[in-house]
Structures are given as C-alpha cells and as structure tokens.
C-alpha positions in Angstrom: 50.5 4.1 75.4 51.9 1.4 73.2 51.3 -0.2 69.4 50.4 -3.9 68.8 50.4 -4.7 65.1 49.5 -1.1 64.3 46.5 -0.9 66.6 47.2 1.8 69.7 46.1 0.6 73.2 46.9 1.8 76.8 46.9 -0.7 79.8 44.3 0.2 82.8 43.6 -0.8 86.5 40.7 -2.5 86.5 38.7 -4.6 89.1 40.7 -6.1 92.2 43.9 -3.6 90.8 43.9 -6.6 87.9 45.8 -5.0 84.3 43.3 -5.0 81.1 44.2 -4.0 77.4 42.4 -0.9 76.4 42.2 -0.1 72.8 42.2 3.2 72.2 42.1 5.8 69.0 44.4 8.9 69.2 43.8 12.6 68.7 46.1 15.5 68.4 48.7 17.0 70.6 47.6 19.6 73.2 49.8 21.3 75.2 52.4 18.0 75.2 49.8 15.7 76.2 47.9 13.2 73.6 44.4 12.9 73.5 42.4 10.1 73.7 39.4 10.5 70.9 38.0 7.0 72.4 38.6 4.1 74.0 38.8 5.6 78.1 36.1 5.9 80.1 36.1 8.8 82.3 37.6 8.0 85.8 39.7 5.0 84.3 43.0 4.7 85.4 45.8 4.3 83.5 48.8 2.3 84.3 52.0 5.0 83.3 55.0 2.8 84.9 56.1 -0.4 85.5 56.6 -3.5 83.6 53.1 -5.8 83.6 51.2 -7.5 81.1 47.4 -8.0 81.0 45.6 -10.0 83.6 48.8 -9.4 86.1 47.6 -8.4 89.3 49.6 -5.4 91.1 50.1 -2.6 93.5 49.2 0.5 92.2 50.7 3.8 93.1 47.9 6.2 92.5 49.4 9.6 91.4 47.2 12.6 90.2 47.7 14.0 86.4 48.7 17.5 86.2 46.8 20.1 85.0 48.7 21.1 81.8 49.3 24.8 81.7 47.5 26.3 78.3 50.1 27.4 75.5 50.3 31.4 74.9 48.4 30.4 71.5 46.0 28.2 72.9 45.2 31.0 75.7 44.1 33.0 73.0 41.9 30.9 71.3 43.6 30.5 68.1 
C-alpha cells in the first residue's frame, strides 16, 4: 500500500503478469490487517514485495494470505 499526493493506492498483477496502479480507499484495522473499503476487485492480486513501477512486466511469486486469527474481543462479537 503506498500514498501519492495524499491519494492511497496498491499496485496489482494484471494481464500478461504486467504491474497497474490501483486506487484504493481504506477502512479500519482488523485483527492487524487493513481493509480495503473499495478499489480491489475480488480475486485481484496484489503485488506485496519487490521494487516495480506501473506497466513493468515481472515474475510473480504467487503466495496465499493468511487467514488472520480473530482477536479474543472480536471472537465475542463486541
């Protein structure tokens, strides 16, 4: 996730494994992990390491997310 000129965007694979600029608007905090309120499609990839720019194409390293495990607070639905 990164800023540009106060605007928050993340950087995706898209077609032929080919960067693009997302823009993207931010929720809360759950568990450690931000939420994205809008801006991701579901099934979109998102591009976590590396140094690369839009339009760059690259290798990608395909990892899965982890399932974040539920605070005790957010286990009991407060």
């Amino acid at each position: 996730m990164g800023t540009d000129q106060g605007n928050n965007f993340v950087l995706v694979l898209g077609s032929n494994n080919t960067v693009e600029f997302r823009p993207v608007t931010l929720g809360s905090v759950v568990d450690g992990l931000r939420i994205i309120s809008s801006g991701l499609q579901t099934g979109d990839k998102v591009i976590i390491k590396g140094l690369v720019r839009p339009g760059m194409q690259v290798k990608p390293n395909i990892v899965p997310m982890q399932t974040p495990t539920p605070t005790e607070s957010a286990a009991q639905g407060k």
